[in-house]
C-alpha positions in Angstrom: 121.9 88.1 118.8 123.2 84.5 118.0 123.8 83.5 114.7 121.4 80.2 115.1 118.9 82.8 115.1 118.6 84.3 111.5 118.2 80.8 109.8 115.1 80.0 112.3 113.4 83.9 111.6 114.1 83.4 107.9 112.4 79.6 107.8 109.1 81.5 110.1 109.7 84.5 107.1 108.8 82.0 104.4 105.9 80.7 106.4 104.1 82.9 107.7 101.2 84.6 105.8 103.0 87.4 104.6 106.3 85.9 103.8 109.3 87.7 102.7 106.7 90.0 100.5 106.1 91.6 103.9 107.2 94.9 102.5 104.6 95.2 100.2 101.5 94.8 103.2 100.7 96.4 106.7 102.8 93.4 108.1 106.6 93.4 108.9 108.4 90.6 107.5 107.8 88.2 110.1 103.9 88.6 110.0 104.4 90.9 112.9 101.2 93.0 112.5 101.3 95.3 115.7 102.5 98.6 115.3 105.9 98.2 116.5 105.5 100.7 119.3 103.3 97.5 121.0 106.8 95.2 121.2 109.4 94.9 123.6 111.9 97.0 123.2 113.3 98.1 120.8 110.4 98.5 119.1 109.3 101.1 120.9 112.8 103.3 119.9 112.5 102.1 116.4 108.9 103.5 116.4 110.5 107.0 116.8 113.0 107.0 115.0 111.3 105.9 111.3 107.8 105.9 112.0 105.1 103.4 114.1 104.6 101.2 110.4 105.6 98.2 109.6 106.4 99.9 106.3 108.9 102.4 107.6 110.8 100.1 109.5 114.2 98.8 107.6 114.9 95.1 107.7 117.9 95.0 110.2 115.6 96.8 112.8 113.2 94.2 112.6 114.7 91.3 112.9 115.8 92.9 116.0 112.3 93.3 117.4 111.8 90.0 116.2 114.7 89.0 118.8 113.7 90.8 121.6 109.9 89.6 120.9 111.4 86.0 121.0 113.0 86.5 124.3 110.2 87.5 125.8 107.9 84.8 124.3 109.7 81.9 122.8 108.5 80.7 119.7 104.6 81.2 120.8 103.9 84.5 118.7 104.6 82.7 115.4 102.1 79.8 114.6 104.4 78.5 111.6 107.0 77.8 114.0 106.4 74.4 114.3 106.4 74.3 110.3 110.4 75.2 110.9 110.7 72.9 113.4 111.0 75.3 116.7 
C-alpha cells in the first residue's frame, strides 16, 4: 500500500463518527460498521482468522481492508472525506 495512504485514513480516522476511539464501539477505526466478512478482500480472510467483529480485528488488518475497500470505491464510503480534502 503506498505510503500517501496512512496520512489520508488517519485524517478520515479523526473524522469520522467514531474516530480513533473506534475500539471501544461496534465500529472499526475508520467508522467501517459492516462486519468485515461484507468487504473486499481481505476482509473476508481476516474475518476467519480473529473473528467477524470489528472488535477482534487488530489495527494493521484494518487499515488493510480499509485499502482494499478504497480500491474498490475511491473515497465514496467515507462521507468525512471531503473534510480531509480527498
Amino acid at each position: 500500500m503506498p505510503s500517501w495512504f496512512y496520512p489520508d485514513i488517519a485524517c478520515i480516522s479523526t473524522k469520522e463518527e467514531y474516530g480513533e476511539n473506534g475500539q471501544n464501539t461496534w465500529a472499526g477505526y475508520f467508522g467501517m460498521v459492516s462486519p468485515p466478512s461484507a468487504y473486499p478482500e481481505p476482509g473476508p480472510t481476516y474475518a476467519r482468522t480473529y473473528g467477524d467483529s470489528w472488535l477482534d480485528i487488530p489495527l494493521a488488518a484494518q487499515i488493510d481492508i480499509t485499502y482494499a475497500e478504497w480500491q474498490a470505491y475511491g473515497w465514496s464510503p467515507w462521507s468525512t472525506a471531503g473534510a480531509c480534502g480527498l
